[in-house]
MARZA-45517 format. One line per field, with one value per residue: residue number from 1; residue in one letter; chain; x, y, z of N, C-alpha, C in turn. Coordinates in steps of 0.05 Angstrom, whole numbers, plus 5000, padded with zeros to 4 digits. Layout:
! residues N
k	c(NUM_...)
r	c(A_...)
c	c(A_...)
n.X	c(X_...)
n.Y	c(Y_...)
n.Z	c(Z_...)
ca.X	c(X_...)
ca.Y	c(Y_...)
ca.Z	c(Z_...)
c.X	c(X_...)
c.Y	c(Y_...)
c.Z	c(Z_...)
***
This chain:
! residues 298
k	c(1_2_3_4_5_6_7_8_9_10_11_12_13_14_15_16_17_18_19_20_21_22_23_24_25_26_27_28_29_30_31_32_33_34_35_36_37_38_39_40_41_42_43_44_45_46_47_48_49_50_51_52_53_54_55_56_57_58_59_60_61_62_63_64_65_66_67_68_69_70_71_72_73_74_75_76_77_78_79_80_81_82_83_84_85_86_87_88_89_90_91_92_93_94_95_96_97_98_99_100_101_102_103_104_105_106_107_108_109_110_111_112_113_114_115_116_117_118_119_120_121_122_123_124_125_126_127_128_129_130_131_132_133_134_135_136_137_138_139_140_141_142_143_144_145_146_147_148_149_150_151_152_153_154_155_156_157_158_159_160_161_162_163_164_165_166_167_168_169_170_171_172_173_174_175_176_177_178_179_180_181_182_183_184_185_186_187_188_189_190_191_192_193_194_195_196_197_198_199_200_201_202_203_204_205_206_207_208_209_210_211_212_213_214_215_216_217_218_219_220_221_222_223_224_225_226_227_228_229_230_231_232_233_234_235_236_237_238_239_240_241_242_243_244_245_246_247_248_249_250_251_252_253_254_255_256_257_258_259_260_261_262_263_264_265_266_267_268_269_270_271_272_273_274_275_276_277_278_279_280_281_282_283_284_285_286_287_288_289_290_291_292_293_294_295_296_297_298)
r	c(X_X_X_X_X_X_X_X_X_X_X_X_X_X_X_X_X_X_X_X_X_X_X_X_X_X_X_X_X_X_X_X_X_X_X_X_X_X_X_X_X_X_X_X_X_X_X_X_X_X_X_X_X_X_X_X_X_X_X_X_X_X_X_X_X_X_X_X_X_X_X_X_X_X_X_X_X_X_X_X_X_X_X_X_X_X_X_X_X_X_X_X_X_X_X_X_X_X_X_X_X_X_X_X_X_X_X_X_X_X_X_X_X_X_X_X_X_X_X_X_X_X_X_X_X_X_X_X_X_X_X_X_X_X_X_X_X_X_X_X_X_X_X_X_X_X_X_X_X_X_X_X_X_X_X_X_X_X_X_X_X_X_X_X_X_X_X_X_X_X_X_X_X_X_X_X_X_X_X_X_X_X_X_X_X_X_X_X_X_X_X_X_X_X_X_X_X_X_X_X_X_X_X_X_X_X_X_X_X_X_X_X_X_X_X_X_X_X_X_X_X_X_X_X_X_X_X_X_X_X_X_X_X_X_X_X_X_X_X_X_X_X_X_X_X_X_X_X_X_X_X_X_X_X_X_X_X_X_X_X_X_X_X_X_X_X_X_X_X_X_X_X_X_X_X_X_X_X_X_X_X_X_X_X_X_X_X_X_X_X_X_X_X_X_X_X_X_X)
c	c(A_A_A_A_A_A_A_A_A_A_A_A_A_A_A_A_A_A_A_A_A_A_A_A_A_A_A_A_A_A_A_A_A_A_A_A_A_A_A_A_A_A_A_A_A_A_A_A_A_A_A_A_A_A_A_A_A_A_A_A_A_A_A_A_A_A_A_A_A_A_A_A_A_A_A_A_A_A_A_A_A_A_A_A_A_A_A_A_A_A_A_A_A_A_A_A_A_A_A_A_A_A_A_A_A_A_A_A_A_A_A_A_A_A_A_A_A_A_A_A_A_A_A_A_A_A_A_A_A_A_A_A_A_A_A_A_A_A_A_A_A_A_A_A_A_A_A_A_A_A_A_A_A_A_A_A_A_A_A_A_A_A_A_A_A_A_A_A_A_A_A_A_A_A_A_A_A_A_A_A_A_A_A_A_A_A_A_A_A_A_A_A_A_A_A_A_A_A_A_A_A_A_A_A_A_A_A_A_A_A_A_A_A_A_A_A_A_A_A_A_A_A_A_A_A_A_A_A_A_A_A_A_A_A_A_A_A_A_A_A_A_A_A_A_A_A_A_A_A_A_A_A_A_A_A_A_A_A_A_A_A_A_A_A_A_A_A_A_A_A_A_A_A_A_A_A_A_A_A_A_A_A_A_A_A_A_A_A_A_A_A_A_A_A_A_A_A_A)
n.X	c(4829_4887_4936_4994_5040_5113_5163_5230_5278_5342_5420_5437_5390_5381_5412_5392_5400_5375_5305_5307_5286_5231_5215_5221_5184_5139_5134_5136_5087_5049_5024_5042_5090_5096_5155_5172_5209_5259_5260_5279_5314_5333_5352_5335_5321_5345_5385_5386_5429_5469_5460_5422_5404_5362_5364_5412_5388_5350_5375_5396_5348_5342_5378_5383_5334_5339_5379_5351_5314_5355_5368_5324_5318_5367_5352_5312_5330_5357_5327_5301_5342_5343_5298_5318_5343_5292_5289_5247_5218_5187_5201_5273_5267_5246_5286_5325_5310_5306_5361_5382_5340_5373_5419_5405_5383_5431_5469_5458_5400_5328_5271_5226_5241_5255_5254_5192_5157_5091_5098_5150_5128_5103_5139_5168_5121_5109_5154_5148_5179_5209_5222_5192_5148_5107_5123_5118_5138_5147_5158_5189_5173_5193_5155_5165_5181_5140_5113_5154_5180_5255_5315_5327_5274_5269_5313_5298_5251_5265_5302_5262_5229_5269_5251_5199_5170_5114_5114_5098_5092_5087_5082_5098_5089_5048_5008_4995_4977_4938_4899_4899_4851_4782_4734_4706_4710_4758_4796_4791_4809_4864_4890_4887_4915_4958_4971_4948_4905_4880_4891_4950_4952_4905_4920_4955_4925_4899_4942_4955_4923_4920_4960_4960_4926_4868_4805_4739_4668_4603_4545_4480_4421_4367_4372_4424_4493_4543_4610_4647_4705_4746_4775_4814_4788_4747_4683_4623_4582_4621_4636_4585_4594_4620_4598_4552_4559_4508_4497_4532_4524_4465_4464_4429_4423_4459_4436_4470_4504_4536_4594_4607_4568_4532_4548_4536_4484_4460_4415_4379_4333_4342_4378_4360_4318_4354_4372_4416_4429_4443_4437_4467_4491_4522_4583_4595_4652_4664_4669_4714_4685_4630_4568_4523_4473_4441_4401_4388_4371_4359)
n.Y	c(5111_5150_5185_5203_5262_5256_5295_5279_5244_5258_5236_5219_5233_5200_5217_5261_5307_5347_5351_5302_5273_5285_5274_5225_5212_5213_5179_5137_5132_5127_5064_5044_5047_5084_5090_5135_5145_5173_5172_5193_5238_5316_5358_5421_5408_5389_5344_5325_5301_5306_5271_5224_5172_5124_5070_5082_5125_5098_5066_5099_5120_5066_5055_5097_5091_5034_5052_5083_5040_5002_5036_5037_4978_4971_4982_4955_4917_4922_4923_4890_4847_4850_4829_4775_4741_4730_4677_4653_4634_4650_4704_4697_4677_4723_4759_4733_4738_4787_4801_4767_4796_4844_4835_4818_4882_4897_4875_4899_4899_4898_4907_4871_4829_4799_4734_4707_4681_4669_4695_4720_4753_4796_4810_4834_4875_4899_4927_4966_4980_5021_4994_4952_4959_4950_4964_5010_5014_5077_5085_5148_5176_5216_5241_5213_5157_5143_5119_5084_5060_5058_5043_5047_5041_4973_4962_4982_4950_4890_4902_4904_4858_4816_4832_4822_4862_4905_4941_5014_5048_5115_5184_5243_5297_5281_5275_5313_5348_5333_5333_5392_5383_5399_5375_5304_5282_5310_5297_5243_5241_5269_5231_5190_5207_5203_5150_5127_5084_5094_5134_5152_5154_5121_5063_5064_5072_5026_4991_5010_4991_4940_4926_4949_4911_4914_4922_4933_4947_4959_4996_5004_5048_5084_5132_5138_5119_5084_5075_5024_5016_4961_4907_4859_4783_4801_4784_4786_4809_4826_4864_4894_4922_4971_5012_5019_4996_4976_4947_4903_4883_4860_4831_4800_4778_4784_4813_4794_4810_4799_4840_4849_4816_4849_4889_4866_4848_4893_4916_4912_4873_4849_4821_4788_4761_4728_4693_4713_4739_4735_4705_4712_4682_4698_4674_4684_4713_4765_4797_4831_4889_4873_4883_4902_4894_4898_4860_4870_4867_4900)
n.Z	c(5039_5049_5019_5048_5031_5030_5036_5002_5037_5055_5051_5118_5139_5179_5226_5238_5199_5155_5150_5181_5222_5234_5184_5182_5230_5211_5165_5206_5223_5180_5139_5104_5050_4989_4945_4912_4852_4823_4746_4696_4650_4656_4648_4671_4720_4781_4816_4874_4879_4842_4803_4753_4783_4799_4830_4869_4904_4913_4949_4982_5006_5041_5071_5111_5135_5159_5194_5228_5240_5264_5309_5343_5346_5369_5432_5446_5443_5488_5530_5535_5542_5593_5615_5612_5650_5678_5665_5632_5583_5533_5549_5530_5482_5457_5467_5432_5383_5372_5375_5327_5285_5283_5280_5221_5199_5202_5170_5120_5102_5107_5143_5132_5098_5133_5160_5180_5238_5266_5323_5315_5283_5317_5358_5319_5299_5347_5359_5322_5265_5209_5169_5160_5135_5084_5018_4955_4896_4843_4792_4759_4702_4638_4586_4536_4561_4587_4536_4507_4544_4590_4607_4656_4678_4674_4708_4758_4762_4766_4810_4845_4831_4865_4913_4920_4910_4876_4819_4798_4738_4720_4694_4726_4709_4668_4689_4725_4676_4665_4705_4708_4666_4646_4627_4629_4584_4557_4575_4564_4506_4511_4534_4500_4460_4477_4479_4518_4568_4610_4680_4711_4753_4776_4774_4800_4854_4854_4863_4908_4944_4940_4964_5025_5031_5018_4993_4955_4962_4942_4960_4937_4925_4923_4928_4929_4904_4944_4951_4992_5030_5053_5090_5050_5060_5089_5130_5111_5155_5185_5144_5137_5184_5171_5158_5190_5262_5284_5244_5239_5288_5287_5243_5194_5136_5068_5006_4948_4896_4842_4815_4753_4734_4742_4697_4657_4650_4673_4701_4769_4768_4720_4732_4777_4748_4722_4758_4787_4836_4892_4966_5019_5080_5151_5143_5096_5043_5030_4964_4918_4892_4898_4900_4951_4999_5053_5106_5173_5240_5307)
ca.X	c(4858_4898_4967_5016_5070_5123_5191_5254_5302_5372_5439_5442_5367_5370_5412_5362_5400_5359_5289_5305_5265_5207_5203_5223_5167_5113_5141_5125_5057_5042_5016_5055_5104_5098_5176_5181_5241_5267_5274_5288_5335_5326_5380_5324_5308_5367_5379_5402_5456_5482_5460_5405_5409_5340_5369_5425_5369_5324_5395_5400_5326_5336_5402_5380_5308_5353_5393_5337_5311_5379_5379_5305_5323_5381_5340_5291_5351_5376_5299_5298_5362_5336_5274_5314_5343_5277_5292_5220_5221_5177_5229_5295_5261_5239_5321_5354_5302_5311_5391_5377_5338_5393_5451_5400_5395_5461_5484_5442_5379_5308_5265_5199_5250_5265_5236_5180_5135_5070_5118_5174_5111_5083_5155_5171_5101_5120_5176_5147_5196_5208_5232_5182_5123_5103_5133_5101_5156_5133_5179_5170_5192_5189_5128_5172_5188_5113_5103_5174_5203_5272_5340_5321_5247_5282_5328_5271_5230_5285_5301_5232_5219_5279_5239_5177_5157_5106_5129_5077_5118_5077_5099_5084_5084_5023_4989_4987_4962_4911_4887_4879_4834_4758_4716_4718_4718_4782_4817_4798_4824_4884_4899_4888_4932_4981_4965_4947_4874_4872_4908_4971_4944_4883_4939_4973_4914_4892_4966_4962_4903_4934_4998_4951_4908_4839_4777_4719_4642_4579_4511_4467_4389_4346_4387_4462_4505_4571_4628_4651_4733_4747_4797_4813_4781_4724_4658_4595_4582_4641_4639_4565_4593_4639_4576_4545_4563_4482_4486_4539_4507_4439_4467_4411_4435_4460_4440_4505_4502_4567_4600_4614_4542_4517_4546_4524_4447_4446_4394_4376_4311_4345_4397_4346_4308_4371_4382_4442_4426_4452_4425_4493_4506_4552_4602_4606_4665_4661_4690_4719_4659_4614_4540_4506_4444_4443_4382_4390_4349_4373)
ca.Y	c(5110_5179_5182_5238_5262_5260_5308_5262_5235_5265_5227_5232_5231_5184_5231_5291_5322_5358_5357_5289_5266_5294_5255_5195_5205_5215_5153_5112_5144_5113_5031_5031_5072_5090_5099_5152_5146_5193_5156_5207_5260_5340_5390_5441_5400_5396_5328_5331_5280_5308_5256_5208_5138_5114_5046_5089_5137_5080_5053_5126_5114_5043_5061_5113_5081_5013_5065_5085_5013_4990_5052_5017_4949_4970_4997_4938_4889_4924_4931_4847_4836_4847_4802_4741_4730_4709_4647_4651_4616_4675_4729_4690_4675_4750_4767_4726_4738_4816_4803_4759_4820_4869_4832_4821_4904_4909_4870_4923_4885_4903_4881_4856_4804_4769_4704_4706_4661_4682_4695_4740_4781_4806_4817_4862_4890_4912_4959_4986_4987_5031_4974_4932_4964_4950_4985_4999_5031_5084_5092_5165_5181_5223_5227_5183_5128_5125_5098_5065_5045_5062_5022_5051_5016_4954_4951_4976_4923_4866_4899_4896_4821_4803_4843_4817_4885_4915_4973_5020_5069_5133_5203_5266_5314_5274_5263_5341_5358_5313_5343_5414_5381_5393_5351_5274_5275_5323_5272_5213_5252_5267_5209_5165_5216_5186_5121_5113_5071_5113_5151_5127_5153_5098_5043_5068_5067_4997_4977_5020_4978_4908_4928_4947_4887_4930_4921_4953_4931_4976_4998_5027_5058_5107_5162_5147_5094_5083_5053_5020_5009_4940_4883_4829_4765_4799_4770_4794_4819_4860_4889_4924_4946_4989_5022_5024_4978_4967_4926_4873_4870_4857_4821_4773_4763_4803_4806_4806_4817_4809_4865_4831_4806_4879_4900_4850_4842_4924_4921_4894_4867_4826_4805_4768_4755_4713_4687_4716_4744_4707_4714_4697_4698_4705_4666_4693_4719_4795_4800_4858_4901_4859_4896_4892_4899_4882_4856_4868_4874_4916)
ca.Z	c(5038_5053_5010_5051_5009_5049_5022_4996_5052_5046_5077_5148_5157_5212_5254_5238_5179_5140_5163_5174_5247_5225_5163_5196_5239_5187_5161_5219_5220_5159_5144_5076_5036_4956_4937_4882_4839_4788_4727_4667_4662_4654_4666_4682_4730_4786_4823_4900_4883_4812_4776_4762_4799_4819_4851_4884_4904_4935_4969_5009_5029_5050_5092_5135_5149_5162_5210_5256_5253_5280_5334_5352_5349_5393_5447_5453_5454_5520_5548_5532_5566_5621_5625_5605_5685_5694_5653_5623_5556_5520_5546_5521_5450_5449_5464_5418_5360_5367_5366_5299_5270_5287_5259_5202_5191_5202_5145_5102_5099_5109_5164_5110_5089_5151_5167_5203_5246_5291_5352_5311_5280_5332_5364_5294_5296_5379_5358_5291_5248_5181_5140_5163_5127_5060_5002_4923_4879_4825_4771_4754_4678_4613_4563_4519_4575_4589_4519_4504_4573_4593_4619_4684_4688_4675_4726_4789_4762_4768_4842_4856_4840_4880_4945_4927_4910_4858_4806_4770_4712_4710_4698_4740_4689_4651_4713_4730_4660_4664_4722_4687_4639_4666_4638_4631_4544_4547_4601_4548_4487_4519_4541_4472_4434_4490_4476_4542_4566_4635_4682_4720_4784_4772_4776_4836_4873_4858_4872_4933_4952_4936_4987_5035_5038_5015_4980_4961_4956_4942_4967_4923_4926_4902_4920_4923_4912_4954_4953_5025_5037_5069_5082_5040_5070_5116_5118_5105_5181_5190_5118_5145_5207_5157_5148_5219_5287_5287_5218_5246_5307_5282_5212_5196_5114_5055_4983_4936_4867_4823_4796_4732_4727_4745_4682_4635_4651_4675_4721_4789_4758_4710_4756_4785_4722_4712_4773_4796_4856_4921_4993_5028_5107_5152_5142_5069_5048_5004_4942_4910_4878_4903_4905_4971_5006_5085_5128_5199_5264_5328)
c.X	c(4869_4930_4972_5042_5084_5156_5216_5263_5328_5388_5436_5414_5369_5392_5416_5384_5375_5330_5281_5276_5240_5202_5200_5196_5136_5107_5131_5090_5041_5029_5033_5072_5104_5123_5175_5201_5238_5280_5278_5305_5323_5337_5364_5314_5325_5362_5399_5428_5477_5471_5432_5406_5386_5351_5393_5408_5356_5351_5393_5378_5330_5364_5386_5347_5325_5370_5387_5326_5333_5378_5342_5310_5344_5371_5327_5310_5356_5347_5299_5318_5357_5321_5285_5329_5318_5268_5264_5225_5216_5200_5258_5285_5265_5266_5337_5337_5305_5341_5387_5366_5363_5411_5437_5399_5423_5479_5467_5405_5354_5288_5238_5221_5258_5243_5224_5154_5111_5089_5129_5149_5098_5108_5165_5148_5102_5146_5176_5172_5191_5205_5212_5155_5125_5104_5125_5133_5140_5157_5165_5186_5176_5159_5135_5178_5161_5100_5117_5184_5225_5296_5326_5302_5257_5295_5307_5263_5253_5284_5277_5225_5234_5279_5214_5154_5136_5119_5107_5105_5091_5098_5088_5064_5056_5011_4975_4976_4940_4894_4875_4861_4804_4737_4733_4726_4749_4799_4820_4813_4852_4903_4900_4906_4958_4996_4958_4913_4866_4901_4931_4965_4923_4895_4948_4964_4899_4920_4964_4947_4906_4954_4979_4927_4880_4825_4757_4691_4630_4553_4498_4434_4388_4358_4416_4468_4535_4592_4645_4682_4734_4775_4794_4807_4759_4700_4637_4588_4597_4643_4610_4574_4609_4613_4559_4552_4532_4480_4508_4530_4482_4444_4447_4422_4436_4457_4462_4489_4528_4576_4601_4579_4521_4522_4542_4493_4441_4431_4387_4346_4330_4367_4386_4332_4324_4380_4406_4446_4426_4446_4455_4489_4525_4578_4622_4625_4667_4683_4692_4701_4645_4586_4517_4481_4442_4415_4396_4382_4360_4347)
c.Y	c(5138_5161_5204_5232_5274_5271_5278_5264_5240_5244_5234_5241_5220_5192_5260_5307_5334_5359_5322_5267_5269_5281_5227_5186_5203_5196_5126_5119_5120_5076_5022_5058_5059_5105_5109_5160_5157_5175_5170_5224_5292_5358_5410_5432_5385_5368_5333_5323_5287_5295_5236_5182_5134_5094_5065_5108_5121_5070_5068_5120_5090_5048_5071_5100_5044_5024_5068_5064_5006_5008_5040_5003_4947_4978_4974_4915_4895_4926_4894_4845_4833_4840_4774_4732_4720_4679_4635_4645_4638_4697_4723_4688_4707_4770_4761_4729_4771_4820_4799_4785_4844_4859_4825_4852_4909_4900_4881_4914_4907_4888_4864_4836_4787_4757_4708_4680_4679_4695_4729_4767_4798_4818_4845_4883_4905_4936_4978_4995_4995_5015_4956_4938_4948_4965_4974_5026_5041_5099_5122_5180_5201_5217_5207_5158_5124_5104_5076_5051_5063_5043_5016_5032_4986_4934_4955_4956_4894_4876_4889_4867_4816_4818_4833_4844_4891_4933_4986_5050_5099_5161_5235_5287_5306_5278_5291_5354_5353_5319_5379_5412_5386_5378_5312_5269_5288_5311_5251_5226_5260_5256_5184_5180_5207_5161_5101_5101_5093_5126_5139_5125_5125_5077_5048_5061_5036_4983_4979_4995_4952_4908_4933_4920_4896_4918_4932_4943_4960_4969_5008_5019_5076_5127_5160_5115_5098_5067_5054_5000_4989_4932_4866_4808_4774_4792_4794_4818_4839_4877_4911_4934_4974_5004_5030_5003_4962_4944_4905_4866_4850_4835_4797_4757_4788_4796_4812_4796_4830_4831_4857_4825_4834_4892_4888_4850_4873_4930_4895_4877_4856_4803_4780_4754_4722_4695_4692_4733_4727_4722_4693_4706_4703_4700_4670_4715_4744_4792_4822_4870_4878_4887_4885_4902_4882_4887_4855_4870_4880_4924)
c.Z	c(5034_5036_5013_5042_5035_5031_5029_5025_5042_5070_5085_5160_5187_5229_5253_5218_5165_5156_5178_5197_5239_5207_5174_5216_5223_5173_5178_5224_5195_5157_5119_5066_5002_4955_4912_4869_4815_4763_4706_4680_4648_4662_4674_4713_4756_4803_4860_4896_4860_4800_4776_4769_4817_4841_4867_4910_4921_4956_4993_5017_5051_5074_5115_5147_5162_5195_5234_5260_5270_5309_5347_5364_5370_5425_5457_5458_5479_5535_5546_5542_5588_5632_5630_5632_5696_5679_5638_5595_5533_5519_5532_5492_5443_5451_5438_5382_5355_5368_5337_5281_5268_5277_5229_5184_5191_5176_5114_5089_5117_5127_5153_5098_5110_5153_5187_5211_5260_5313_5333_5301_5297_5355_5344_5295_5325_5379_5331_5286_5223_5164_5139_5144_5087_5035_4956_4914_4862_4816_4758_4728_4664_4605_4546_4534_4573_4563_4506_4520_4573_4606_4649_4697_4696_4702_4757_4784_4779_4804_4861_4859_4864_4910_4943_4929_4886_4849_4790_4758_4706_4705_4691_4728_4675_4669_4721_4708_4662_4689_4717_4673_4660_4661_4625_4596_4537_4560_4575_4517_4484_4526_4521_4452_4448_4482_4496_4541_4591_4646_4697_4749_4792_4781_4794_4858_4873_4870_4903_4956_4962_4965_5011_5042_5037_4998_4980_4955_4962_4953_4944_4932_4914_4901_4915_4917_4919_4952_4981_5022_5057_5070_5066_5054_5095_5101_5116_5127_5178_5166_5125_5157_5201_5160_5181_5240_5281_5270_5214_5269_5299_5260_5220_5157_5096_5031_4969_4908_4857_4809_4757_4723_4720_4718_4653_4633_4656_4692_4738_4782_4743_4710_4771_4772_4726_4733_4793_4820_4882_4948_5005_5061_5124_5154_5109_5068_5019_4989_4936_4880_4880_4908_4922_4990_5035_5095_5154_5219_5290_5342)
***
């Protein structure tokens, strides 16, 4: 998983203020966006807008990405007008469901909340849209919000439920110390005089993971052990071919060994000892940290 930082959106992005095209395109590049909102305040610390207003702040994002959706969505309405003369059932649905989206942006809406069926997704997923992607908010505060909260948190969170969104609350400043530190004892010392358990980046990237629809399962041997980036719900098969084409072609069965189990008993010897070692094939479906071992023949 790559996370590019992509510079704030000023008004009038979506018709190329500021550097705005260019962001916009970096944007559709993307499979997900992590919205970073300023949640404390700091007069050394100068705000484009004057003042601080995260939810006003996420409004200006959601406009102008709402803006070039609409100059989209307008575009593909007049490219579908002109199929539906041939009275084809597919082409008139695929007209009047890309009007419905467009008077849906238009009344300031987001295109991840319209109603969708098989048909309309694959119509939304045909003109990539901004709004349409999947979005993690990260409330980004003070040393004292990280351990009290703030009004601010509060209210993202509440926006967030009512999008169906996640919120993680870290804040920058910790995050960049904690990256000066060099080894791992002056990270955990640092971090318990916080009162923190880990770091906030740790949480971001499991969230990141969640929004993306990811998972991760291991190899291990004598010399290394890996960890191999998946989907949620693939099987057995396609989780080797993460690993080479040869070892879903060939898949004959994989040993799995629980993560959870792995660190109770300690060793693959008494994993088995115990029984808890499973020969699963391929219709089995990987869990997250799952510990695996593929037979295959090519």
């Amino acid at each position: 998983m790559e996370i590019v930082d992509i510079a704030g959106l000023v008004k009038g992005a979506s018709k190329g203020e500021g550097l705005g095209n260019q962001f916009l395109a970096n944007i559709r590049e993307c499979e997900a966006i992590i919205h970073v909102l300023r949640c404390f305040d700091n007069g050394n610390i100068v705000h484009v807008e004057g003042s601080v207003d995260p939810l006003r702040d996420k409004e200006i994002i959601d406009i102008e990405l709402q803006l070039k959706d609409l100059e989209t969505v307008g575009k593909a309405v007049e490219k579908a007008k002109k199929f539906i003369k041939s009275g084809k059932k597919e082409d008139i649905l695929t007209y009047e469901t890309l009007q419905s989206l467009q008077k849906f942006l238009e009344d300031g809406k987001n295109a991840r909340e319209f109603a969708t069926d098989d048909f309309t997704k694959s119509i939304i997923g045909e003109v990539q849209l901004l709004t349409n992607k999947p979005v993690l908010y990260v409330c980004n505060v003070d040393e004292n919000s990280i351990k009290n909260g703030n009004d601010w948190i509060g209210k993202i969170e509440e926006m967030a439920k009512n999008e169906g969104a996640e919120v993680v609350v870290l804040a920058a400043q910790i995050e960049a110390d904690i990256n000066e530190l060099e080894t791992f004892e002056e990270r955990e010392i640092f971090l318990d005089e916080l009162g923190l358990t880990e770091p906030g980046v740790n949480r971001l990237i499991r969230k990141a993971y969640d929004l993306l629809k990811l998972q991760t399962y291991f190899t291990a041997g004598v010399k290394e052990v890996r960890a191999w980036t998946i989907g949620q719900g693939w099987t057995a098969p396609q989780a080797a071919g993460v690993i080479h084409t040869d070892f879903e072609k060939g898949f004959i069965r994989a040993e799995v060994i629980k993560y959870n189990d792995y660190i109770t008993y300690g060793s693959e010897v008494k994993i088995k000892e115990a029984g808890k070692l499973s020969v699963e094939g391929k219709e089995y479906i990987v869990q997250d940290g799952d510990i695996m071992h593929f037979r295959f023949n090519v």
